[in-house]
Every structure is written in C-alpha cells, then in structure tokens.
NULO-342142 format. One record per residue: residue number from 1; residue in three letters; y, x, z of N, C-alpha, C in turn. Coordinates in steps of 0.001 Angstrom, whole numbers, plus 500000, padded with zeros to 6 digits. Example, Ala and Ser with C-alpha at 12.3 -4.5 7.8 and 13.67 -1.06 7.14 Angstrom:
% residues 2
[atom 1,ALA,[494310,513190,507800],[495500,512300,507800],[496700,513200,507800]],
[atom 2,SER,[497750,512850,507080],[498940,513670,507140],[500030,512900,507870]],
***
This chain:
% residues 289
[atom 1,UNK,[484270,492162,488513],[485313,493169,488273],[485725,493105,486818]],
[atom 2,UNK,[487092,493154,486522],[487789,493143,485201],[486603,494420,484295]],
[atom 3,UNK,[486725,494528,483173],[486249,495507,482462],[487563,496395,481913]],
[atom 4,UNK,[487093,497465,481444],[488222,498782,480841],[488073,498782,479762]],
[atom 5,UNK,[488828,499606,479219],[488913,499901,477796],[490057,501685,477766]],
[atom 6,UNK,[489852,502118,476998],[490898,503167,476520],[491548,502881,475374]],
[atom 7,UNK,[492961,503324,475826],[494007,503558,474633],[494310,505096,474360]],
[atom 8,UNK,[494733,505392,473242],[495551,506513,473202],[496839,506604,473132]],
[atom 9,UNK,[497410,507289,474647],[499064,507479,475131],[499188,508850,474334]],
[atom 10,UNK,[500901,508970,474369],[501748,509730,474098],[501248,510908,474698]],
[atom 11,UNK,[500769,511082,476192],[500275,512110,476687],[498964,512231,477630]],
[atom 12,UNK,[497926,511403,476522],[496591,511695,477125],[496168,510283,476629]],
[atom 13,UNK,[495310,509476,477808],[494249,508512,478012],[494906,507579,479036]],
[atom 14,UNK,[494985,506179,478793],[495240,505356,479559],[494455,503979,479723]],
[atom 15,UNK,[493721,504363,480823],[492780,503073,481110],[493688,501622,481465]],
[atom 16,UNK,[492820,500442,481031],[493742,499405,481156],[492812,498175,481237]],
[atom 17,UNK,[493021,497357,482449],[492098,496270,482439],[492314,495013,481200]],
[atom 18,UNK,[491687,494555,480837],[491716,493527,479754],[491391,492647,479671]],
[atom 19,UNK,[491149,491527,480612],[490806,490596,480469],[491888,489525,480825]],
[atom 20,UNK,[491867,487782,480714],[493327,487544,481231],[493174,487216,482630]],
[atom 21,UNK,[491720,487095,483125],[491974,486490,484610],[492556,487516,484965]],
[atom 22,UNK,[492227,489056,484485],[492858,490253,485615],[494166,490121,485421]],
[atom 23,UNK,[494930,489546,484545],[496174,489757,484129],[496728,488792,484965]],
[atom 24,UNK,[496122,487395,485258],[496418,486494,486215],[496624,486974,487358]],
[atom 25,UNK,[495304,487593,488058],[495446,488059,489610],[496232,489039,489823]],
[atom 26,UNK,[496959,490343,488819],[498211,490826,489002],[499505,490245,488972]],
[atom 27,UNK,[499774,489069,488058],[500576,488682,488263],[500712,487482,489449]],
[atom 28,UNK,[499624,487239,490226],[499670,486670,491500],[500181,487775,492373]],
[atom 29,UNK,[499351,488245,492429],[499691,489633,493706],[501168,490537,493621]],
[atom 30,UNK,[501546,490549,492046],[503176,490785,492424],[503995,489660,492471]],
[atom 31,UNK,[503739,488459,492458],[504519,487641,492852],[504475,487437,494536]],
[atom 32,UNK,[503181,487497,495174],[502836,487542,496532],[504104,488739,497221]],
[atom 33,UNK,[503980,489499,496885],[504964,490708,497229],[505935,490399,497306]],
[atom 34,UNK,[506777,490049,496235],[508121,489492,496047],[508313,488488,497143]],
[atom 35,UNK,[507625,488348,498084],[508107,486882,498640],[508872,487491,499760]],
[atom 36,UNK,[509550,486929,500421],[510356,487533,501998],[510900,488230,501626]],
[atom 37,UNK,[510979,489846,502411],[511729,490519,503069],[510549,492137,503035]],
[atom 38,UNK,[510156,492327,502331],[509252,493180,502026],[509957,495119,502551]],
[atom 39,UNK,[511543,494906,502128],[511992,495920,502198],[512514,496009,504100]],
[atom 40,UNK,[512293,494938,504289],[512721,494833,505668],[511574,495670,506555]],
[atom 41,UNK,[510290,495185,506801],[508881,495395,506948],[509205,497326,506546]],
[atom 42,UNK,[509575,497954,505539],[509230,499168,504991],[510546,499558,505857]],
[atom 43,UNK,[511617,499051,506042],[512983,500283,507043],[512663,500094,508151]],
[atom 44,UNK,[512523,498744,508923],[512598,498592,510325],[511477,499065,510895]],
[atom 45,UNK,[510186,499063,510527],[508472,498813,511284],[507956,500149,510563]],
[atom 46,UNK,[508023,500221,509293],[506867,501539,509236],[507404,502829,508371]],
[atom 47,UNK,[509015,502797,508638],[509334,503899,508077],[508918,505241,507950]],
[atom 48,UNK,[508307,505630,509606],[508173,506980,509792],[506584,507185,508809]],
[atom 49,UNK,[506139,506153,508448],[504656,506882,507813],[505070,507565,506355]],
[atom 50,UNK,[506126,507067,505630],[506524,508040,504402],[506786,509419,504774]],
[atom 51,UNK,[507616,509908,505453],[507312,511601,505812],[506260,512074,506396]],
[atom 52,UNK,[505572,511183,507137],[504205,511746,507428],[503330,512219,506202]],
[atom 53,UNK,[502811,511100,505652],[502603,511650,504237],[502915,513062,503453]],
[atom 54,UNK,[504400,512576,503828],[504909,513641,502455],[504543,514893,502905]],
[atom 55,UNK,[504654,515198,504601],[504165,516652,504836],[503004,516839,504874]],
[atom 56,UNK,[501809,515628,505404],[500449,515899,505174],[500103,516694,503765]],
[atom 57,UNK,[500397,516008,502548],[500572,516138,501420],[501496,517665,500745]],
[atom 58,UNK,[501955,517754,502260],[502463,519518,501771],[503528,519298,500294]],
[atom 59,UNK,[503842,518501,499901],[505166,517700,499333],[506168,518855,499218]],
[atom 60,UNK,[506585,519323,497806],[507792,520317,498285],[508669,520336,496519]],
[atom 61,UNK,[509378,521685,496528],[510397,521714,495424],[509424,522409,494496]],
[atom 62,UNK,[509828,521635,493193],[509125,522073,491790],[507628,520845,491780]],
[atom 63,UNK,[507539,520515,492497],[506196,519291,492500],[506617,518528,491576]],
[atom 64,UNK,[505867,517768,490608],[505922,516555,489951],[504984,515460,490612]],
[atom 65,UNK,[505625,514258,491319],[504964,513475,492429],[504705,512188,491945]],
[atom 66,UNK,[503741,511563,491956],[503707,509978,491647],[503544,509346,492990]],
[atom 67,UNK,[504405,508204,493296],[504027,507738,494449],[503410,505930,494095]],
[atom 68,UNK,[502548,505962,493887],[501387,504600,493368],[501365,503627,494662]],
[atom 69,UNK,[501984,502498,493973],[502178,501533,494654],[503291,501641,495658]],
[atom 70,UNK,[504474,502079,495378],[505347,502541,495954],[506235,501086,496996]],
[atom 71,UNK,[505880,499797,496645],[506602,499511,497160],[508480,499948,497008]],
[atom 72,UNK,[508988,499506,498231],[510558,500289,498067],[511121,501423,498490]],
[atom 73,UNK,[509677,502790,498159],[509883,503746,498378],[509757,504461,499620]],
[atom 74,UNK,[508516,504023,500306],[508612,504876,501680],[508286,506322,501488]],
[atom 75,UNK,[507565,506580,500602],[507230,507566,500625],[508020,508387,499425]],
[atom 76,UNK,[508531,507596,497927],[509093,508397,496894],[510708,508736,497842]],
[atom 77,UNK,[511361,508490,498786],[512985,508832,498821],[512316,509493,500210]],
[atom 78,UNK,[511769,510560,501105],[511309,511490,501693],[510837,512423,500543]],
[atom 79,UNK,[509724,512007,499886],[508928,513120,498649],[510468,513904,497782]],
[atom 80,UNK,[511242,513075,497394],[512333,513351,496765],[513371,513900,497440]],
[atom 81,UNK,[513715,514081,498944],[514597,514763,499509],[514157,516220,499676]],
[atom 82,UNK,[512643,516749,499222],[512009,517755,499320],[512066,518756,498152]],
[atom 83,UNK,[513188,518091,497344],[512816,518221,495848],[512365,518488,494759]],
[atom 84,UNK,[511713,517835,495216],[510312,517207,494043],[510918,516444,493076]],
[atom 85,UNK,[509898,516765,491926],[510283,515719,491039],[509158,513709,491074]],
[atom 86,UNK,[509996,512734,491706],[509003,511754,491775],[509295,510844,490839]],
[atom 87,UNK,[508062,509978,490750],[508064,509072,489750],[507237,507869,490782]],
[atom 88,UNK,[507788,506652,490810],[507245,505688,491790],[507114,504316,490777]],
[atom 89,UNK,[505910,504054,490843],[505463,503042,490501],[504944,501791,491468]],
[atom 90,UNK,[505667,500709,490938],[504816,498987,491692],[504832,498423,490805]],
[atom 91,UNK,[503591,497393,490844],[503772,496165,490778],[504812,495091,490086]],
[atom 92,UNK,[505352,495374,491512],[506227,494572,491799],[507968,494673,491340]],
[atom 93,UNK,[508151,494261,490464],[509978,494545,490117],[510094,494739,491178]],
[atom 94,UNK,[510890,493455,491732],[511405,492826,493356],[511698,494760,494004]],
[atom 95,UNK,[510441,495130,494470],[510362,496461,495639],[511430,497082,494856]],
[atom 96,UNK,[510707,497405,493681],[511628,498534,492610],[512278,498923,492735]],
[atom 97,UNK,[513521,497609,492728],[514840,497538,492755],[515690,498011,494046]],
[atom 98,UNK,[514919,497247,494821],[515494,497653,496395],[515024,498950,496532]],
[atom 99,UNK,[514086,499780,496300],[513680,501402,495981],[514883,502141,495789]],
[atom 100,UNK,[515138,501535,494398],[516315,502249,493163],[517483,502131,493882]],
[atom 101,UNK,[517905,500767,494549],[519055,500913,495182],[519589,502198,496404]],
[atom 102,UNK,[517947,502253,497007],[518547,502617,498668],[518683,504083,497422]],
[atom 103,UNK,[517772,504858,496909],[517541,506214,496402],[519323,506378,495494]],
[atom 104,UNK,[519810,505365,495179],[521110,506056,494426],[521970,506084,495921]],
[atom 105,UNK,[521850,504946,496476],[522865,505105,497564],[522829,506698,498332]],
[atom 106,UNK,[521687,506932,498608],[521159,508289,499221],[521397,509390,498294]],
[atom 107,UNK,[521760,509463,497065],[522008,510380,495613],[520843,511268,495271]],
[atom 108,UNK,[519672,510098,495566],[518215,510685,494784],[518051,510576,493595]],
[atom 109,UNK,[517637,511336,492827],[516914,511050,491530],[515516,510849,491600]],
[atom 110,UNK,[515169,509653,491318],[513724,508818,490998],[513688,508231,489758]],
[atom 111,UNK,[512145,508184,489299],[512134,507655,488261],[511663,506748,488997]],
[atom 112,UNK,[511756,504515,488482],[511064,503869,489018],[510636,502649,487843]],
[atom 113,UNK,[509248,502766,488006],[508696,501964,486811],[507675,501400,487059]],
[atom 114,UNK,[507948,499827,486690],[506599,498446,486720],[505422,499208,486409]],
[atom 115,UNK,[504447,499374,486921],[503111,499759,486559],[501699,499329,487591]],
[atom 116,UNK,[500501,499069,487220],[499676,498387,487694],[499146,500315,488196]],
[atom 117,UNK,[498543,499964,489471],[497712,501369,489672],[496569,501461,489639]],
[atom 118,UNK,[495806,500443,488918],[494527,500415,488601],[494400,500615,487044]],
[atom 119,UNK,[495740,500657,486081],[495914,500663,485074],[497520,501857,484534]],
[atom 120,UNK,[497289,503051,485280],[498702,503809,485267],[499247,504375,483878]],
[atom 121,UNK,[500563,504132,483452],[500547,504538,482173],[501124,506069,481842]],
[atom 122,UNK,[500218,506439,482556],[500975,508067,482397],[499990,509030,481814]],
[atom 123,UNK,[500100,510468,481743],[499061,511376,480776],[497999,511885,481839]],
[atom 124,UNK,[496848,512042,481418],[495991,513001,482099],[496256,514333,483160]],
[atom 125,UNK,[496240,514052,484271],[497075,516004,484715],[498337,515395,484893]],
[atom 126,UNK,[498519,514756,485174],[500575,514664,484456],[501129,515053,486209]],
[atom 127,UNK,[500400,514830,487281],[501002,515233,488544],[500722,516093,489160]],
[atom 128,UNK,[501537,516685,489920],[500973,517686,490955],[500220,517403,492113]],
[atom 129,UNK,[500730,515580,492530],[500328,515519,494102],[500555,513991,493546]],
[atom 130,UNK,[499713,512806,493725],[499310,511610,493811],[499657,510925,495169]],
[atom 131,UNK,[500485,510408,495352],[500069,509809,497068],[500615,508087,496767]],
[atom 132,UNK,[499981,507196,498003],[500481,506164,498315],[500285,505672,499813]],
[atom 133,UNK,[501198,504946,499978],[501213,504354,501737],[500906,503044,502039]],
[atom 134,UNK,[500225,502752,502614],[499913,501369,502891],[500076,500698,501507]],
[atom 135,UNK,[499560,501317,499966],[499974,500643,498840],[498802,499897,497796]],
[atom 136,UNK,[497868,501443,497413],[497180,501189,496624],[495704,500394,497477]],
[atom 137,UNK,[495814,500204,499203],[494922,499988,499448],[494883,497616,499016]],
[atom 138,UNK,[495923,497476,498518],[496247,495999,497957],[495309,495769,496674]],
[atom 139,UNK,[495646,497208,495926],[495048,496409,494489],[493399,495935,494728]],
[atom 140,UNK,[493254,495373,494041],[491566,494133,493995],[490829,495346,493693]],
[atom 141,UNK,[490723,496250,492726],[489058,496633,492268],[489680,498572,492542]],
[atom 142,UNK,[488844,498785,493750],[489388,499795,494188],[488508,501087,493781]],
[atom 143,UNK,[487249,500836,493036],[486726,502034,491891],[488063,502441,490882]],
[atom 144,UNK,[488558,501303,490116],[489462,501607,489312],[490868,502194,489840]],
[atom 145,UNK,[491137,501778,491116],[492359,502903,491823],[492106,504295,491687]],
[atom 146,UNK,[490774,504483,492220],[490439,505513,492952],[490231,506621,491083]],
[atom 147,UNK,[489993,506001,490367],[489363,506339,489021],[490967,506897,488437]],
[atom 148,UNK,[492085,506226,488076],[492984,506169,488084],[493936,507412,488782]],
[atom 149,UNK,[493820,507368,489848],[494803,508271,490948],[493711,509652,490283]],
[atom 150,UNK,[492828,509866,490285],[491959,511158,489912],[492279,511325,488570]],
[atom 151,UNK,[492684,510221,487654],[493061,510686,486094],[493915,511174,486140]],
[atom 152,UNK,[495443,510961,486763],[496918,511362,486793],[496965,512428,487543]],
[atom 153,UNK,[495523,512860,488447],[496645,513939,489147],[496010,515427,488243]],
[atom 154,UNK,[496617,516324,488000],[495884,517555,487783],[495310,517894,488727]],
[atom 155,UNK,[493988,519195,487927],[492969,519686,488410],[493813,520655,489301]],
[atom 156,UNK,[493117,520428,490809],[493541,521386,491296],[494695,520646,492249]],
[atom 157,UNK,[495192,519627,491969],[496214,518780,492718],[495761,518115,494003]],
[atom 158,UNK,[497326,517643,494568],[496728,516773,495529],[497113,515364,495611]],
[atom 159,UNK,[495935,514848,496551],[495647,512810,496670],[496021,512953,497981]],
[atom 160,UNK,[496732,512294,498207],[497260,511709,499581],[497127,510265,499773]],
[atom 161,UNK,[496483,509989,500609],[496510,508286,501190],[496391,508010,502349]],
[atom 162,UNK,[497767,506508,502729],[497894,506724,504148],[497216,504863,504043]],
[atom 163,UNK,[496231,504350,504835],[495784,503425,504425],[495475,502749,505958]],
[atom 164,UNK,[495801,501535,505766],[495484,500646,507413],[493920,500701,508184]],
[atom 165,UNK,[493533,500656,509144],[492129,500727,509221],[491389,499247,509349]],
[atom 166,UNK,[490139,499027,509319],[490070,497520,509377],[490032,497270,511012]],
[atom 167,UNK,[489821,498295,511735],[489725,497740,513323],[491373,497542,513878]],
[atom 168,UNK,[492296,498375,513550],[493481,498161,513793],[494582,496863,513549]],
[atom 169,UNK,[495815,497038,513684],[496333,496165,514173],[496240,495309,512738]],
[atom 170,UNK,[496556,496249,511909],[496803,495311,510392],[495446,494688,510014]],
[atom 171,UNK,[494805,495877,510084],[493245,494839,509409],[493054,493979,510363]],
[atom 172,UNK,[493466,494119,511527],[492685,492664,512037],[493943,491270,512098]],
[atom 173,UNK,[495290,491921,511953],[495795,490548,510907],[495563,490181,509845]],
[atom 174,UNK,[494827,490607,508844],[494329,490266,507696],[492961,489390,508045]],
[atom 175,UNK,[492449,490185,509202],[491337,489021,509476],[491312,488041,509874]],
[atom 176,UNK,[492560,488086,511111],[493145,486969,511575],[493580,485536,510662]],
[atom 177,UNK,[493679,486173,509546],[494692,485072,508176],[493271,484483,507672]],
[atom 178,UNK,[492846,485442,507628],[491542,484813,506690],[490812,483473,506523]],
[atom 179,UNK,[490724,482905,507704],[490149,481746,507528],[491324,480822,507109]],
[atom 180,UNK,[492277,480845,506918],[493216,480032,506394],[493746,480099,505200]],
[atom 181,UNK,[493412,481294,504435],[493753,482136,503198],[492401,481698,501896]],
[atom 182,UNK,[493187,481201,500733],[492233,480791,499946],[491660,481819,499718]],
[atom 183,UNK,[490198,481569,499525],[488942,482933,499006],[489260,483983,497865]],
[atom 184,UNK,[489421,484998,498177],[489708,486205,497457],[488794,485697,495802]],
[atom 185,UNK,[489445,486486,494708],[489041,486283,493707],[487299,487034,493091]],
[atom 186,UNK,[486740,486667,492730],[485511,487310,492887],[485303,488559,491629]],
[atom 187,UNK,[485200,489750,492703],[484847,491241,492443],[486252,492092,493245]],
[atom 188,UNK,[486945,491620,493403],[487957,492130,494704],[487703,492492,496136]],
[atom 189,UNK,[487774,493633,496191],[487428,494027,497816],[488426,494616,498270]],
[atom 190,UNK,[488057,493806,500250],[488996,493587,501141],[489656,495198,500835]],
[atom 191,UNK,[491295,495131,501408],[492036,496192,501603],[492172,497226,502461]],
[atom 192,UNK,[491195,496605,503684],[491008,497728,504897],[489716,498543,504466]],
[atom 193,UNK,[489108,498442,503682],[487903,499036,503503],[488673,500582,503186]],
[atom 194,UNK,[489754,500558,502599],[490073,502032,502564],[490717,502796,504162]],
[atom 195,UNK,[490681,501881,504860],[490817,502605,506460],[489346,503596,507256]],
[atom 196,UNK,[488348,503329,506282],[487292,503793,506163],[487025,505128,505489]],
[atom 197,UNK,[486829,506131,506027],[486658,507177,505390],[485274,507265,504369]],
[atom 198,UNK,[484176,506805,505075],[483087,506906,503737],[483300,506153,502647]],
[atom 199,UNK,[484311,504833,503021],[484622,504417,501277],[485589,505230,500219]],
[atom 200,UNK,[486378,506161,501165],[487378,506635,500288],[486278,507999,499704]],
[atom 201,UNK,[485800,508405,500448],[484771,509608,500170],[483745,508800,498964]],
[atom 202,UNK,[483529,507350,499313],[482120,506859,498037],[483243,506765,496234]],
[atom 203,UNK,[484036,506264,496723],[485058,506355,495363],[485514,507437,495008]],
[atom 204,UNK,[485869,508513,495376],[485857,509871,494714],[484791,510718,494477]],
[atom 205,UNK,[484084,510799,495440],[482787,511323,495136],[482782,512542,495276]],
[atom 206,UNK,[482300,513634,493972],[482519,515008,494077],[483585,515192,493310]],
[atom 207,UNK,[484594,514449,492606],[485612,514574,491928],[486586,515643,492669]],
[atom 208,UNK,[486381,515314,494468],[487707,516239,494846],[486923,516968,496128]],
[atom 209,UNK,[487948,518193,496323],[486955,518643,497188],[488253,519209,498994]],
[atom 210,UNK,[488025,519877,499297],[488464,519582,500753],[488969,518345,501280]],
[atom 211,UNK,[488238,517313,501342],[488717,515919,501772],[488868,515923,503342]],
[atom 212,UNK,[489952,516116,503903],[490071,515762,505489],[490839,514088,505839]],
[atom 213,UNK,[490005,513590,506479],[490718,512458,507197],[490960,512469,508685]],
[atom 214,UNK,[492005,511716,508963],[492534,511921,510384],[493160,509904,510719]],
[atom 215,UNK,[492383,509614,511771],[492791,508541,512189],[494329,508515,513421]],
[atom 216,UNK,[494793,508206,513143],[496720,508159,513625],[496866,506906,513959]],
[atom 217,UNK,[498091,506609,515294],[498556,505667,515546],[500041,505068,514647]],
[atom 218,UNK,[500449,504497,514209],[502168,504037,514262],[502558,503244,515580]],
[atom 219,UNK,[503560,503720,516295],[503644,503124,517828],[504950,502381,517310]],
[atom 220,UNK,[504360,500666,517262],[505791,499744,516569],[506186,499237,517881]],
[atom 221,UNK,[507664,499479,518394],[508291,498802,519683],[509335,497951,519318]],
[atom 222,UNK,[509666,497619,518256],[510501,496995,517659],[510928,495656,517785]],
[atom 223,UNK,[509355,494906,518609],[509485,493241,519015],[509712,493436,519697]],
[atom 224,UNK,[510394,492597,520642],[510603,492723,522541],[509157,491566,522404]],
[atom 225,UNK,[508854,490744,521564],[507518,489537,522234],[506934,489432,521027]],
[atom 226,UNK,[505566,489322,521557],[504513,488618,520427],[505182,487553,519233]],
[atom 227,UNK,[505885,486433,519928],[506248,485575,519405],[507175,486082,517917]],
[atom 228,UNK,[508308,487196,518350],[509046,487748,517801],[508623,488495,516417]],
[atom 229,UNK,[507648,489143,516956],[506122,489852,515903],[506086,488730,514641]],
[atom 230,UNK,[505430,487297,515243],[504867,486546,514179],[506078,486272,513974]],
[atom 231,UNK,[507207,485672,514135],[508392,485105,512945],[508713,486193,512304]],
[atom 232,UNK,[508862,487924,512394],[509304,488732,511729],[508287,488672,510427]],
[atom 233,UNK,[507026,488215,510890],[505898,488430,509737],[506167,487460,508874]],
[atom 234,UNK,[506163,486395,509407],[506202,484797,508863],[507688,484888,507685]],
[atom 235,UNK,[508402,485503,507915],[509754,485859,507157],[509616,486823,505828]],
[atom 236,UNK,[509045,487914,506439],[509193,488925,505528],[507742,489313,504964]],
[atom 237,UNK,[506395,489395,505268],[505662,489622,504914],[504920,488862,504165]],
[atom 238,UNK,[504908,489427,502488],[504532,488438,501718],[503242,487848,501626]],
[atom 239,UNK,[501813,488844,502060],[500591,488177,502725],[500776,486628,503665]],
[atom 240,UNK,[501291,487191,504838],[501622,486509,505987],[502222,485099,505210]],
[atom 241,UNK,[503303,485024,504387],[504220,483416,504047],[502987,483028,503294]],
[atom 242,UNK,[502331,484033,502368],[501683,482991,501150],[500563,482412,502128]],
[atom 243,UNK,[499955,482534,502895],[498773,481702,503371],[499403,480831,504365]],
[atom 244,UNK,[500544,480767,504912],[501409,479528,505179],[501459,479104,504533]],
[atom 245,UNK,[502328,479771,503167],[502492,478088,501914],[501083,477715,501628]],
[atom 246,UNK,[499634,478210,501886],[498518,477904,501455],[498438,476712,502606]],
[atom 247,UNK,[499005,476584,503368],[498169,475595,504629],[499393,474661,505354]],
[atom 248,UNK,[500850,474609,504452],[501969,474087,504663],[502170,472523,504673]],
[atom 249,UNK,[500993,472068,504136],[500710,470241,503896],[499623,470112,505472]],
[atom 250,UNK,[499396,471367,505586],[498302,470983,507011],[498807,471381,508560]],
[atom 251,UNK,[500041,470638,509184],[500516,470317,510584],[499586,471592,511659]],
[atom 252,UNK,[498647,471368,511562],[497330,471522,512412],[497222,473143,512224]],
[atom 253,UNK,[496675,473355,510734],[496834,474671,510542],[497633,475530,511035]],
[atom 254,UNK,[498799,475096,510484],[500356,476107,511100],[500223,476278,512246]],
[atom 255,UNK,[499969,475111,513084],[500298,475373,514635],[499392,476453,515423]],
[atom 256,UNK,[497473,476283,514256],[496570,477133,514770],[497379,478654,514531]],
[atom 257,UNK,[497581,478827,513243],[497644,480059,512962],[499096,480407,513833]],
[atom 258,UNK,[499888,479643,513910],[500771,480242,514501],[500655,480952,516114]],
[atom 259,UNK,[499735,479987,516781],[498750,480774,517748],[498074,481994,517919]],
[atom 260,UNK,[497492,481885,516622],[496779,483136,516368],[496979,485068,516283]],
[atom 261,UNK,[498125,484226,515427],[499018,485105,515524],[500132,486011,517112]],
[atom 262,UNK,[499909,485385,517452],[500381,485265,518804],[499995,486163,519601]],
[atom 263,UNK,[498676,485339,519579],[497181,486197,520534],[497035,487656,520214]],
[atom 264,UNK,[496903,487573,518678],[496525,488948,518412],[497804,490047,518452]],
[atom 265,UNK,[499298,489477,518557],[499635,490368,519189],[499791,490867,520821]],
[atom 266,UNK,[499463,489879,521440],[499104,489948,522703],[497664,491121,523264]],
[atom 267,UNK,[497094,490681,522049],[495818,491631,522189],[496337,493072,522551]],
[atom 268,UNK,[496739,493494,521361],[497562,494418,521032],[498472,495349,522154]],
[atom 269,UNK,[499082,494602,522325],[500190,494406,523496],[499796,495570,524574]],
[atom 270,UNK,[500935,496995,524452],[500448,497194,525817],[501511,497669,525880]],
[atom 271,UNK,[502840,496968,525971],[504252,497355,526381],[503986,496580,528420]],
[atom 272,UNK,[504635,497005,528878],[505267,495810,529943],[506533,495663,529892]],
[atom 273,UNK,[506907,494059,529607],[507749,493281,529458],[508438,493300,528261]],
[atom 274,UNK,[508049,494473,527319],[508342,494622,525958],[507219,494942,525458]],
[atom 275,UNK,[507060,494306,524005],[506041,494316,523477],[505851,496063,522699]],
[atom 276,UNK,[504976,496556,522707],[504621,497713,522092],[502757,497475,521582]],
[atom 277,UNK,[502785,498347,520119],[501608,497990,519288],[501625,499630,518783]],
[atom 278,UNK,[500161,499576,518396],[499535,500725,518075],[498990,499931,517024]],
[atom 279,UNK,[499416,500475,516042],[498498,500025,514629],[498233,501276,513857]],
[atom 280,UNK,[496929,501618,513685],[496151,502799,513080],[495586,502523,511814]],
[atom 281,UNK,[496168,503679,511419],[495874,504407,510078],[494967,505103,509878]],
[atom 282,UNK,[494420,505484,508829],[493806,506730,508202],[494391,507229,507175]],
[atom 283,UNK,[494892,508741,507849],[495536,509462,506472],[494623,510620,506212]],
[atom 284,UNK,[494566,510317,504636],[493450,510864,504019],[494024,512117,502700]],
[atom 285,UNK,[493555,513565,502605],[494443,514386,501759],[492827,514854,501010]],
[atom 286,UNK,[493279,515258,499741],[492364,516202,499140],[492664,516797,497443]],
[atom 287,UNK,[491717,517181,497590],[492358,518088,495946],[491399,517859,494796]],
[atom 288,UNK,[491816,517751,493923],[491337,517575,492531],[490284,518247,492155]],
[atom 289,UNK,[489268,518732,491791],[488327,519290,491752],[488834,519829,489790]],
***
C-alpha cells in the first residue's frame, strides 16, 4: 500500500499518497476509464441507482454534497435536482466532462473537479452527506477511501455507498475477466469486497454509527441476448476493453473470453426470449460519529 503524508489546505488537512508507483496506478486507472463509452453504461444500464442513493441518503435542499468518484454524475445531477449544493469529483477528466455537459444541459449547478478519492482535496467537515455509486468501490487501497470519505464528511453527517456485490452479476464479471487480466498491482484490493458489509463495517469501524445495509437488485432488460450484453461491454466498458487489449495478440483468448462472457450472461439470464439480469448491490448509509 502507497504511504500518506499530510499537508496543510486552505480549509483543514489533506491526506495524499506519495509515492510514484501510486501516482502510476492512478494514472492507469483513469486512463482505463476513459476508454469506450463509460457515459453510455451510466444513462442506458444503471441510471436508476443515482436516485436511489440520493433518497437512501435522505439528500435534500441546503445540503453541501460530495459525490466521490462520480463518474458522469449518476448520482451528483439527481443529488442536485434536490437542491443541494454538490461538488463531484473523478478521476477521470473524460467522465467530468460528459457530467458537466449533461448538468448544464439540464440547468444544474455542479461543481466538477479532477480529484483522487483516496487523496480528496477538500477541508475537514466540509460536507453534509458523502456518497458514491458503483465509484469509490475502483480505487486500489480501500482503508484510505474509507479514511478519506470519514475526513470530508462532518460530524454528525452522512456516508452513502451503493457498491456491486462479489456474488452478483458484476463481481462475478470481474471474476469472469480475471484470468485474462494482468495481476492487480500489489497492496490493491479486489472492488467487490465492498459488496460486503463486514468490510465496509471493518474500514469504518466505530468512526460512524447507525450503519444499515440492504442488499437490492438493479433489474437490467436492456439486452434482448447475452451476446448483445458482451458487445455493449466490449464497447463501452473500460474494465471489459482493457483486458481485451491485454489479450488482443492472443486469437484463442478473445474467442475464450468472448465465450465467457456469454455464459455468464446466460447464467444470469432469466428473461424468456429476452434477456433480463439481476445484478445486486449493497447500499450502505451511516453517520459520522
């Protein structure tokens, strides 16, 4: 795991990893993002989990909201029609932008700014309500998320996280990739582990206190076929292309994984004659201690 350090911000304490491999593996992982069709994946397939959130999260007017790891806003342009004041941070330019776009088209006011969420550059307390969706469960060293999201929010605030589970549809495409996907960088842990409630409970600890989790379906009907599933992935999902381009000199590979892919939405599968998927979440709320 990267090591920390403190600076002194304009309004408080800002932890910040320092080393350059960590600086490497962020700037892998927002380039990974950027690839495809990322904003496609967030309107067509999992729109409805940003208002879920936002009301789990009890989301309303006069809030000051960070939405961490925002991606292109599933959750900051709902949080913001509530009016709230949000501030959405990625990674990733690329999301940002497509964020910033849909939110002016819609005549939201968002703030939207490059920021690592294992490294947030904002003040101590500075939010009312912390949330992210299918976001912060990406970054590599998930003590320092979890460390992070508890610095920014005020005492007394709330953490919202809507996070994939590892038995569900997503974690087990991530497992599915895996054997074809070069080996994770070492001190990085997997992303479904936050579909797990005792890990999200071991990383906060006693920091927060009424922690309720609730395991939920997203019912995606959107493919008519399996097949349809994997090219939508293979296109737009930037996980999904990069371990293609990882295995793109190997004929054999592609054809396995393209199988694989297949199967496991078949697994899945309990439309007749149209494909329908249940991919489960854990959405997780609690308050600042």
């Amino acid at each position: 795991m990267s090591t920390t350090s403190t600076t002194p911000g304009t309004t408080g304490t800002t932890r910040i990893t320092d080393t350059a491999e960590d600086h490497a593996l962020k700037a892998k992982h927002a380039a990974m993002w950027a690839l495809g069709d990322y904003h496609a994946v967030a309107r067509e397939v999992i729109a409805p989990l940003g208002p879920i959130l936002v009301q789990a999260a009890c989301i309303g007017p006069g809030q000051r909201v960070h939405d961490v790891a925002a991606g292109t806003g599933n959750v900051a342009l709902p949080a913001a029609r509530t009016g709230a004041t949000v501030v959405a941070s990625d990674l990733t330019p690329e999301l940002l932008a497509e964020g910033k776009a849909d939110a002016e088209a819609a005549g939201l006011d968002i703030t939207w700014q490059t920021a690592d969420a294992e490294a947030q550059p904002f003040g101590d307390g500075e939010f009312d309500a912390v949330v992210s969706c299918v976001g912060v469960m990406f970054a590599p060293h998930h003590q320092l998320v979890a460390d992070e999201i508890l610095r920014v929010t005020r005492p007394g605030g709330t953490i919202g996280l809507l996070s994939w589970t590892p038995e569900g549809f997503i974690g087990q495409l991530f497992a599915t990739m895996k054997p074809y996907a070069p080996p994770p960088p070492p001190g990085a842990s997997p992303p479904p582990l936050w579909g797990h409630v005792d890990h999200v409970r071991g990383l906060f600890g006693d920091r927060v206190e009424g922690l309720t989790a609730v395991q939920q379906d997203l019912v995606v009907d959107v493919f008519p076929t399996p097949e349809e599933f994997r090219d939508f992935f293979k296109r737009t999902y930037g996980p999904t292309i990069a371990v293609y381009r990882a295995i793109a000199d190997d004929p054999a590979k592609v054809a396995a994984l393209d199988r694989d892919l297949v199967e496991l939405a078949q697994r899945f599968d309990r439309g007749d004659g149209h494909t329908v998927l249940d991919w489960e979440y854990l959405l997780v709320t609690a308050r600042r201690t």
